[in-house]
C-alpha positions as CSV (number, residue, x, y, z in Angstrom):
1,X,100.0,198.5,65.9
2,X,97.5,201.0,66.0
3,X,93.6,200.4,67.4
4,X,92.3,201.9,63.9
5,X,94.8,199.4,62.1
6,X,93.6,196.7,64.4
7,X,90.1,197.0,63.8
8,X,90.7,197.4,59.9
9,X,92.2,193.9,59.9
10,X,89.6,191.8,62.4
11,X,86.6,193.5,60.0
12,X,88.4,192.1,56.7
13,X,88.8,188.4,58.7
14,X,85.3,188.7,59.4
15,X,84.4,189.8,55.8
16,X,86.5,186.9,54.9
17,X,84.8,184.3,56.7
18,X,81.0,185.4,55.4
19,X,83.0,185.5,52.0
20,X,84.3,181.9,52.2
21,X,80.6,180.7,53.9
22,X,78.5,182.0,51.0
23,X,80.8,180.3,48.8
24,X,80.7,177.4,50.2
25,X,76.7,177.0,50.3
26,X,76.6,178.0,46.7
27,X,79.2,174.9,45.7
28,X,77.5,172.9,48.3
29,X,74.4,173.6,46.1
30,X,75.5,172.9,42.8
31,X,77.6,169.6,43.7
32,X,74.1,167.7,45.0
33,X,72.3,166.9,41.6
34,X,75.8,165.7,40.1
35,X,76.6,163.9,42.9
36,X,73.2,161.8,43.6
37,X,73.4,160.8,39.6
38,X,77.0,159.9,40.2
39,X,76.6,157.9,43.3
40,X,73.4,156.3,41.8
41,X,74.8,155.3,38.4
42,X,78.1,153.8,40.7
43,X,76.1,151.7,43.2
44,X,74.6,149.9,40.2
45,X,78.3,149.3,38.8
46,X,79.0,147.9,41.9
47,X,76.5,145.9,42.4
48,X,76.6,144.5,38.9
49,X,80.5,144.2,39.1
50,X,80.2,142.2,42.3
51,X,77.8,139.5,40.9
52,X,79.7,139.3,37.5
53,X,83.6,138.9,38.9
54,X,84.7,136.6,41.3
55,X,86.9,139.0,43.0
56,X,85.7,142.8,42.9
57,X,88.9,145.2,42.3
58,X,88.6,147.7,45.2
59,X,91.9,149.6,44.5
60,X,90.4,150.9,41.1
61,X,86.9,151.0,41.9
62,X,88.3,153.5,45.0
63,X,90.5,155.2,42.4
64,X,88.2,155.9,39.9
65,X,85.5,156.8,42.3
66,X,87.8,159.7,43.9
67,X,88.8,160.8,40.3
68,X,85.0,161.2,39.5
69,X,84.6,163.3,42.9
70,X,87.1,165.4,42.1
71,X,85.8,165.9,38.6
72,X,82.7,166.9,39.9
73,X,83.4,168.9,42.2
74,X,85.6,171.0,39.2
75,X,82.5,171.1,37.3
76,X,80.4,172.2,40.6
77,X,83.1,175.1,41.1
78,X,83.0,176.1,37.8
79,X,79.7,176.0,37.5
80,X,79.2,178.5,41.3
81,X,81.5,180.7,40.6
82,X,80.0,183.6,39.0
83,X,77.5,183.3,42.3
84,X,81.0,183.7,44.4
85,X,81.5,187.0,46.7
86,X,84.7,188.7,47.5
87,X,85.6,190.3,50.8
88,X,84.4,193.6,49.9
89,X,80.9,192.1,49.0
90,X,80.8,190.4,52.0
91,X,81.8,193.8,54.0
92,X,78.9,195.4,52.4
93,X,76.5,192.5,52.9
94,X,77.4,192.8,56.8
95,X,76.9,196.5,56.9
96,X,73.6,196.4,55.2
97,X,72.5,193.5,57.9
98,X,73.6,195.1,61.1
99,X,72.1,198.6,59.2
100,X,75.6,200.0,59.7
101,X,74.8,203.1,56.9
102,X,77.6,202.6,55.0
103,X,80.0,203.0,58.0
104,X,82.7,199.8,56.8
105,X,82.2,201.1,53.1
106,X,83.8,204.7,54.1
107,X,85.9,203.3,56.7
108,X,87.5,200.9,54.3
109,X,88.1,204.6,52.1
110,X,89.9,205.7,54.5
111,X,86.6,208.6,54.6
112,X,85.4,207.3,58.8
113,X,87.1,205.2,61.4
114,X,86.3,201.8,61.6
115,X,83.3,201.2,63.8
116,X,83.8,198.9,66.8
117,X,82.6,195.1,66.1
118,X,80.0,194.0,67.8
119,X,79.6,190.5,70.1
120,X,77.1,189.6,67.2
121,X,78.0,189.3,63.4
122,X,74.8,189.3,61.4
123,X,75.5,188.7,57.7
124,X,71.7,188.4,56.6
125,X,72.1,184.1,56.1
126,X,72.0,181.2,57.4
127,X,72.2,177.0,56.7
128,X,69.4,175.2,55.7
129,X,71.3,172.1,56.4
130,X,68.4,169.3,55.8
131,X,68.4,170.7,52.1
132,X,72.4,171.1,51.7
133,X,73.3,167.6,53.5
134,X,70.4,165.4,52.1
135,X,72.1,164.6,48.7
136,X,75.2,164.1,49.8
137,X,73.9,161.7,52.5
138,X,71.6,159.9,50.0
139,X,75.3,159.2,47.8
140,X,77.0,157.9,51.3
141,X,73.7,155.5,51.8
142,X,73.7,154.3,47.9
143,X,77.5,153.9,47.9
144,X,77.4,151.9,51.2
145,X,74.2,149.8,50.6
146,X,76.2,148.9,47.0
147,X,79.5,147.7,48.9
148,X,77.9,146.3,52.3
149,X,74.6,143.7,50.8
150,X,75.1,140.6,50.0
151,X,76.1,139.7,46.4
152,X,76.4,136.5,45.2
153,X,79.1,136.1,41.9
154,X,77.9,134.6,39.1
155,X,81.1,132.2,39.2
156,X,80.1,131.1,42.6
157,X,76.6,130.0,41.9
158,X,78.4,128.3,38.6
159,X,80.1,126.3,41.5
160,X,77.0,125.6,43.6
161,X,76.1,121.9,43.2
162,X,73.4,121.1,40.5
163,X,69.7,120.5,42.0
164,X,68.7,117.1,41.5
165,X,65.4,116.7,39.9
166,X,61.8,116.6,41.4
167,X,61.3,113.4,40.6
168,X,64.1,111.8,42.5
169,X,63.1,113.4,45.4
170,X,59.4,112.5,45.4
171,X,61.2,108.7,44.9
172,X,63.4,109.0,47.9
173,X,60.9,110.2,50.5
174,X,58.7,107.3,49.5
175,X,61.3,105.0,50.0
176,X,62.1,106.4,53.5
177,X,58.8,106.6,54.6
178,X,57.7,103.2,53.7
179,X,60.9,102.2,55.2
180,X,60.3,103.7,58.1
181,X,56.9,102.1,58.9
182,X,57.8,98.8,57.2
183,X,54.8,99.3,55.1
184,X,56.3,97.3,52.1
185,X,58.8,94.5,51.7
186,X,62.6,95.8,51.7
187,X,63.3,93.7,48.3
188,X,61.1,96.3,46.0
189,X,62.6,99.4,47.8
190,X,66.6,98.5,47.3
191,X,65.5,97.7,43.4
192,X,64.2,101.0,43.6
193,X,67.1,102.9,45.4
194,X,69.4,101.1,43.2
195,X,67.6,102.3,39.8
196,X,67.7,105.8,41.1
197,X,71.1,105.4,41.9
198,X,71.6,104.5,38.3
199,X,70.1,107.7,37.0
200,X,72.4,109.7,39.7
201,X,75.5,108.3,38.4
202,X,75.3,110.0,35.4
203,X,77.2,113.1,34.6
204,X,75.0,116.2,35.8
205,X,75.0,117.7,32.4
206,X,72.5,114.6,31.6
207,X,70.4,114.7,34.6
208,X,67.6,117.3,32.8
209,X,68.2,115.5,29.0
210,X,65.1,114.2,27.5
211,X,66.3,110.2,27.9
212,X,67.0,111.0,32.0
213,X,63.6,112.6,32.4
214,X,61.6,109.6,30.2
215,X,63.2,107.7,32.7
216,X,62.1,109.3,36.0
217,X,58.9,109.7,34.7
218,X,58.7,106.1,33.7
219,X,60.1,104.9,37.1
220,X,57.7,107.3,38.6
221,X,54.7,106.1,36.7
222,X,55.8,101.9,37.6
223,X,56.2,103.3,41.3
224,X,52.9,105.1,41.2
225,X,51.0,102.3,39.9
226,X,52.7,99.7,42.4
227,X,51.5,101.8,44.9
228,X,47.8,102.4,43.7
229,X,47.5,98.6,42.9
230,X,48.8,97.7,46.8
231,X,46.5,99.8,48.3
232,X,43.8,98.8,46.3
233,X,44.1,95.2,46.9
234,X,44.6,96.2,51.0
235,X,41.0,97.7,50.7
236,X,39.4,95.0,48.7
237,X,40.9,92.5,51.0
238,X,39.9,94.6,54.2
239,X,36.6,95.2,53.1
240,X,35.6,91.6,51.9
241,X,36.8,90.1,55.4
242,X,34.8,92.9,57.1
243,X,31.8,91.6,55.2
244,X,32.6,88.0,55.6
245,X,32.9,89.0,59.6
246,X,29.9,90.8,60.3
247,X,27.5,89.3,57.5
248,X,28.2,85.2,57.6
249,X,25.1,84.0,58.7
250,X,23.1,86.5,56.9
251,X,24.9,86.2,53.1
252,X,23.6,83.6,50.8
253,X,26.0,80.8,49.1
254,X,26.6,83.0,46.2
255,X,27.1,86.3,47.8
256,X,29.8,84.5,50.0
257,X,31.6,82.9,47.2
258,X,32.0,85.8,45.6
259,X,33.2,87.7,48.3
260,X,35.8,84.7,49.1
261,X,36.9,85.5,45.1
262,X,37.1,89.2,46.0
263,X,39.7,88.4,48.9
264,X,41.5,85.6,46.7
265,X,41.5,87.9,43.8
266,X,43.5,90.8,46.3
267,X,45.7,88.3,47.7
268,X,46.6,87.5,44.5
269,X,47.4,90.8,43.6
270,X,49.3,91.3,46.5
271,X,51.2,88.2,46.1
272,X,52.7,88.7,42.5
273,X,52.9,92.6,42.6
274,X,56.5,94.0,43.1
275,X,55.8,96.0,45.6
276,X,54.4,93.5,48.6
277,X,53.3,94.2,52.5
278,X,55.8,93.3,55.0
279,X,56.4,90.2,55.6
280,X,54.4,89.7,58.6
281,X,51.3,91.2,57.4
282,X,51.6,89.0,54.3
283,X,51.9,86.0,56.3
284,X,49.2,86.1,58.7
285,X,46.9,86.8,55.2
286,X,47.9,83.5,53.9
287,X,47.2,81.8,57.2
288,X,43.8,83.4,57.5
289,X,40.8,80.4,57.0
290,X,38.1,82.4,55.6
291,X,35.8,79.5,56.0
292,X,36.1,79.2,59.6
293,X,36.5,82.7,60.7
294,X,33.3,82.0,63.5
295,X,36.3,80.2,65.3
296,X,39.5,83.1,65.2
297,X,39.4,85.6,68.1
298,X,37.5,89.0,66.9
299,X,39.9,91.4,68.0
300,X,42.8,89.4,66.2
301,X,40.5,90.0,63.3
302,X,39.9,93.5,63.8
303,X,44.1,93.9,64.4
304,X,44.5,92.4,61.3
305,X,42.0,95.1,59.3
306,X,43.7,97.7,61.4
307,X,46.9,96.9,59.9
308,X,45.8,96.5,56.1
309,X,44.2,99.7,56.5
310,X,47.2,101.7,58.2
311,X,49.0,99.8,55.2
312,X,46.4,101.3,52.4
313,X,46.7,104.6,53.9
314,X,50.3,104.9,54.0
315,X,50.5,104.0,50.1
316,X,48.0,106.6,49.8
317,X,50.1,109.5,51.4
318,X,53.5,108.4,49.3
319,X,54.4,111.2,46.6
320,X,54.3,108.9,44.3
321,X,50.2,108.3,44.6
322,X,49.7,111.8,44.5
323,X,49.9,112.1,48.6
324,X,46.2,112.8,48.7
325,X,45.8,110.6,52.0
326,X,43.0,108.6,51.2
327,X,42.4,106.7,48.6
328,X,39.5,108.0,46.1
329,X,39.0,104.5,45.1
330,X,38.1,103.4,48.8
331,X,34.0,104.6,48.6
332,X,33.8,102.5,45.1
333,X,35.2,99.7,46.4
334,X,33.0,99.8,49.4
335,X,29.8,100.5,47.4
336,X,31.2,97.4,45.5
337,X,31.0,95.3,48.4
338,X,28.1,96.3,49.5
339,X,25.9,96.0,46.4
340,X,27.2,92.7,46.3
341,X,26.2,92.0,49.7
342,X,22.3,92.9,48.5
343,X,22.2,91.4,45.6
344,X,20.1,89.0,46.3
345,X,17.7,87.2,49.3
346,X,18.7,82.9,49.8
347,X,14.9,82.5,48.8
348,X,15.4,84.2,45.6
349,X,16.4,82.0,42.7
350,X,19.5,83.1,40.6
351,X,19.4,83.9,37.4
352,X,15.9,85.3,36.6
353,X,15.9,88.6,38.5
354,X,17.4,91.9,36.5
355,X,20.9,92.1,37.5
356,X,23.1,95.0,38.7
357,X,25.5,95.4,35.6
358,X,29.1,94.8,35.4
359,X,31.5,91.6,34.7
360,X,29.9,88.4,35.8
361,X,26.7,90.3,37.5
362,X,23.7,88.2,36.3
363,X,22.0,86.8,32.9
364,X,22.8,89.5,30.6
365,X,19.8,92.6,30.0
366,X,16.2,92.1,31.6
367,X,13.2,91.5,29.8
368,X,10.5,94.1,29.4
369,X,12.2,96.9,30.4
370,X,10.8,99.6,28.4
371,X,7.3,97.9,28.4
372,X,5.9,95.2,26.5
373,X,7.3,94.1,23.2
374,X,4.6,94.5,20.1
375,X,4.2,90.8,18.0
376,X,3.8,92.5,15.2
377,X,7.1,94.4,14.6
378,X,7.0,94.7,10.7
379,X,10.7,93.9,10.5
380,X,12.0,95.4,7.2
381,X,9.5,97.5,5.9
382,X,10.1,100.6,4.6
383,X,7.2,103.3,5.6
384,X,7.4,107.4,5.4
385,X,6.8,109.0,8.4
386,X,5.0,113.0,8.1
387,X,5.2,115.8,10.4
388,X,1.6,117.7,10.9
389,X,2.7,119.9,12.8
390,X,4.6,123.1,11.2
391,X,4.5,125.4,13.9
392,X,8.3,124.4,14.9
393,X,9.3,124.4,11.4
394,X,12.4,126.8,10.5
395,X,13.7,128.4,7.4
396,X,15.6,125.8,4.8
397,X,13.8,122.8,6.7
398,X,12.7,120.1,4.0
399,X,8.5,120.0,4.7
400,X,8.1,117.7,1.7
401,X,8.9,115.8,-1.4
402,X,6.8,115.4,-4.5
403,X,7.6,113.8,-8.0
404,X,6.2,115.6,-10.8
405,X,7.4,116.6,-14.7
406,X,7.5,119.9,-16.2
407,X,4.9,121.5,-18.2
408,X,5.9,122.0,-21.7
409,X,4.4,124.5,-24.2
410,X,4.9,122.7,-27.6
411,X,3.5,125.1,-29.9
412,X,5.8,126.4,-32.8
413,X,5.9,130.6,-32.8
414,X,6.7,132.2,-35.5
415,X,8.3,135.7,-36.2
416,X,6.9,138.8,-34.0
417,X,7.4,142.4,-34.1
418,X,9.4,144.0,-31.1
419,X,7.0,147.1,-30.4
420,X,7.6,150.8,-31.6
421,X,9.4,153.9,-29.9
422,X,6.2,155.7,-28.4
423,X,8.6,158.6,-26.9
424,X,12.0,160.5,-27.8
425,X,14.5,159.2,-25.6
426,X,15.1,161.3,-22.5
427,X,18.2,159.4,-20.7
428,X,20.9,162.1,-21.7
429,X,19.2,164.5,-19.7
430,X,20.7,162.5,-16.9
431,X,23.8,162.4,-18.1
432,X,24.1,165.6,-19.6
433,X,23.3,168.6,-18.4
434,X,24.1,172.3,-18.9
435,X,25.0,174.5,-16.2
436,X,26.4,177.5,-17.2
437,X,27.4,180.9,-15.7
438,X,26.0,184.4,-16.8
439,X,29.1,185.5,-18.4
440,X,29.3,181.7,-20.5
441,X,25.9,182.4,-21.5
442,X,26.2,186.0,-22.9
443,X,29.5,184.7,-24.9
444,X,27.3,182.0,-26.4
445,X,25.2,184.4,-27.4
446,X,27.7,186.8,-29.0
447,X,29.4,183.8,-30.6
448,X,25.8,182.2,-32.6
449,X,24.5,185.5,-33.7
């Protein structure tokens, strides 16, 4: 083969390959909006398609997606080809590069040799990869992020075990935390483990009707008022043998039998209430003599209110009682106490002093307590009563009444003349008015003479 023949055949490989570049890059261009919407619009499909079937059908979803790449990328070629070069182009876009004048052209005529090539092709372009790779990367991400997260099928959640509700929950941690401190008696909390029980046996379609949920809320509101009346009884017991402690030389007769009817009263309560202390608490209550507490060892006694009020408190943190901690109920039941403590000196005689208000809390409303009474009431007379002052008096207000008769001309009148017309009537002038053109009046004119 000749060196002219030679050359002639590497300078067409080279036009060739800047050929098949430039078409490439203007394909490469026209596939990246198609192929973002694509990828974007399939990730959703994906993702949708994974959460509704229980079993996502890769072998079509691959199928289809390579049919819709192949699609595009049809449409993409179509679409670049009337930006494609041929060979020749790309001979003449090299020459006009390297400033060759024309050499290739003439030499591919047949007119010049062909020039020797260079170490260096310049064809006059170059990638811009970040703006030719960043679509088709953003479809790889979409399409991978769409098949890799984690989806979880509809059917599967279907499967998933139906949540039981609030209420049973708030129910069971009560009944393992009081059962954990043996704050209560175990007799109330199996009656109410077995009741919730009762309500869990039912089918799960049931558990959220409107009969299931009047039940919780009515086991919820027994339990919650079990709870509130324990605790308060705990107090009112604590307090009035704190009182009877530290005041029982100081307290007169009556102050300290009502403070032994305040503890007898919360005993009471927490001796017929369902929910009871523990048994040991309860016991040492009832063996407590109130009368002779002078004679029992102080710090038994101060064990003792320890334990009613670690009692009181943990009724007071149950879900059930709102879990609020302490009870809002403790300060009035304090103040209770103590107003009861100062109610009265043992030189005082009870009975004729103004009492504090309430059930059973002295003779009823004191005397003169707006002032002294007038003897002379007038008790069921009627009498007016007149403002003099009308400087506050507003629009509509009723300043006075006042019974009076009309005043009636009698006198007969006979026939009487209505008045004359003293001037022609002028009104049409308002009404009617002329206003007309030269050319109207000039007719008018011609038309009266």
């Amino acid at each position: 083969m000749s060196t002219e023949r030679s050359k002639a055949i590497r300078w067409q490989k080279l036009a060739g390959k800047v050929s098949r570049k430039i078409n490439l890059a203007w394909w490469l261009d026209r596939l990246s909006a198609p192929l973002l919407v694509t990828a974007l619009a399939g990730s959703c499909v994906i993702l949708i398609a994974r959460r509704e079937l229980s079993e996502f059908p890769w072998v079509h979803a691959i199928t289809i997606g390579l049919t819709l790449f192949l699609a595009i990328g049809l449409l993409s070629w179509w679409r670049a080809r009337k930006n494609f070069e041929s060979p020749d182009h790309a001979l003449v876009r090299i020459e006009a590069s390297m400033q060759m004048h024309n050499k290739l052209s003439a030499a591919e005529r047949g007119l010049t040799a062909w020039p020797n090539i260079p170490e260096v092709i310049q064809d006059g372009t170059r990638w811009r990869w970040p703006r030719l790779l960043s679509p088709p990367l953003a479809a790889l991400i979409l399409l991978g992020a769409s098949i890799l997260l984690p989806v979880s099928s509809r059917s599967d959640a279907a499967n998933l075990p139906l949540d039981e509700p609030q209420g049973w929950k708030d129910l069971e941690t009560d009944i393992e935390s009081l059962t954990e401190e043996e704050t209560v008696q175990e007799d109330y909390l199996e009656e109410l483990e077995e009741r919730i029980d009762r309500l869990r046996e039912q089918n799960q379609e049931e558990w959220y009707s409107h009969s299931s949920i009047e039940a919780t809320d009515a086991l919820l509101e027994m339990h919650k008022g079990e709870l509130d009346q324990m605790e308060r009884n705990l107090r009112t017991a604590e307090q009035a043998l704190e009182n009877l402690q530290e005041n029982m030389g100081e307290m007169s007769n009556l102050t300290k039998e009502r403070m032994l009817d305040a503890f007898s009263e919360a005993m009471q309560g927490l001796e017929q209430g369902k929910m009871k202390p523990n048994s040991e608490l309860l016991e040492k209550l009832r063996e407590l003599d109130l009368q002779n507490l002078g004679q029992l060892d102080p710090q038994q006694l101060e064990q003792l209110r320890e334990s009613m009020k670690q009692s009181a408190k943990k009724c007071a943190q149950c879900q059930g009682a709102g879990g609020q901690g302490e009870s809002q109920g403790q300060g009035s039941d304090q103040d209770w106490l103590d107003d009861l403590l100062n109610e009265g000196t043992p030189n005082e005689t009870p009975g004729r002093q103004a009492g504090r208000g309430g059930v059973n809390r002295g003779p009823g409303t004191a005397p003169g307590v707006l002032g002294t009474a007038s003897p002379d009431l007038n008790a069921g007379d009627l009498e007016g009563l007149k403002s003099e002052d009308l400087s506050n008096s507003l629009p509509g207000d009723l300043l006075e009444l006042k019974d009076s008769e009309h005043d009636v001309d009698t006198a007969k009148v006979g026939l009487r003349s209505g008045g004359t017309i003293d001037d022609d009537s002028k009104g049409g002038s308002r009404v009617w008015k002329e206003s007309l053109l030269p050319s109207e009046k000039r007719a008018l004119k011609n038309f009266f003479k």
